[in-house]
N, C-alpha and C positions, 0 to 999 in steps of 0.2 A: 207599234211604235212608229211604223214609215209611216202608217197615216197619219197621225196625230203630227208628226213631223211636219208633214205636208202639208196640213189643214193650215195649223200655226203660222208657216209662211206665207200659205194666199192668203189668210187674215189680217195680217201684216199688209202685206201691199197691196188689198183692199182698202185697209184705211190710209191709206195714203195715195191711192188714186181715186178716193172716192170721201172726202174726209165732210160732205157735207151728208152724205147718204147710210155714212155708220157712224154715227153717234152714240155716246156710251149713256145709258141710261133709256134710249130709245129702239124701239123694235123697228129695224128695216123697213125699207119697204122692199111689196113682194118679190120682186124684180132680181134685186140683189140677194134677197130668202133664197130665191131659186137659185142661182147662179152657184151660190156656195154648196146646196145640196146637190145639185148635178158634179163639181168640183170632189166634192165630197165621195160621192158613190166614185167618180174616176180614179180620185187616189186609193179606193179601196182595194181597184183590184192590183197593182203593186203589194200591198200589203199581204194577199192572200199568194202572190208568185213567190215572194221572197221567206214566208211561212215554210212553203215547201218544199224549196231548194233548202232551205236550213232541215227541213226533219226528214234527210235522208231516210231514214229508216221504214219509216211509214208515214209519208207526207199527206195523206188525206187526214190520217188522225191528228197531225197537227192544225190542218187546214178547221175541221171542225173543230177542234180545243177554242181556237183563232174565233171563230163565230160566236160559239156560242161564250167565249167572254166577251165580244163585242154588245152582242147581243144584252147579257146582264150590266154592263156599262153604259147603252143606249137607253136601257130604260130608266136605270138611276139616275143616269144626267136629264132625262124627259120627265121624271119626276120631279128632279130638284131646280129646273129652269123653267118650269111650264108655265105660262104668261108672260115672260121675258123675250118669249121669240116666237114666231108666228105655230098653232099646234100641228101645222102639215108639215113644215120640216122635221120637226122631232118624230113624228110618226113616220114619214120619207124615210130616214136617216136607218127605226128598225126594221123596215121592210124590205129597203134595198141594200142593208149591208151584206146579210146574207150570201145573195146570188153573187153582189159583184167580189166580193172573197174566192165565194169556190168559182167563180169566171179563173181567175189569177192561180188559184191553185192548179186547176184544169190544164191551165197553159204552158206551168213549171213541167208536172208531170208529163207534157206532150214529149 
């Protein structure tokens, strides 16, 4: 939920500092593609800190519960948006959610 939180507001105030380069019905250009997947992996790893501080008990197993339903939500949103937005970020998005989660979990646990 903190990413999706996050993502949601830079999208937000992408299109409004940027409202001739995110147009709705239009695929970015790359420039901006990127910017939101690098954004993206950064809010991840928040996501994976606050996972673990919440599952006391055994915060790695929540860190991985965390992944890999990211993971099964990464693919379903890249199936169900694929040609709507450039295929490198959809594929960016499942390869680097992974590491940058358990970065944030690592970090809780230190």
């Amino acid at each position: 939920m903190t990413t999706g939180v996050l993502v949601v507001c830079f999208d937000l105030i992408l299109r409004k500092m940027l409202p001739n380069e995110y147009r709705d019905g239009q695929i970015p250009p790359d420039w901006v593609t990127a910017m939101v997947l690098a954004t993206s992996c950064m809010f991840s790893v928040p996501a994976g800190f606050v996972t673990a501080k919440l599952g006391k008990s055994d915060p790695s197993r929540h860190v991985v519960y965390l992944i890999l339903w990211g993971l099964l939500m990464g693919i379903v949103s890249a199936v169900m948006s694929w040609g709507q937005i450039q295929w490198w970020y959809q594929i960016g998005l499942i390869v680097l959610w992974a590491p940058m989660v358990l970065l944030g979990g690592r970090l809780a646990v230190k």
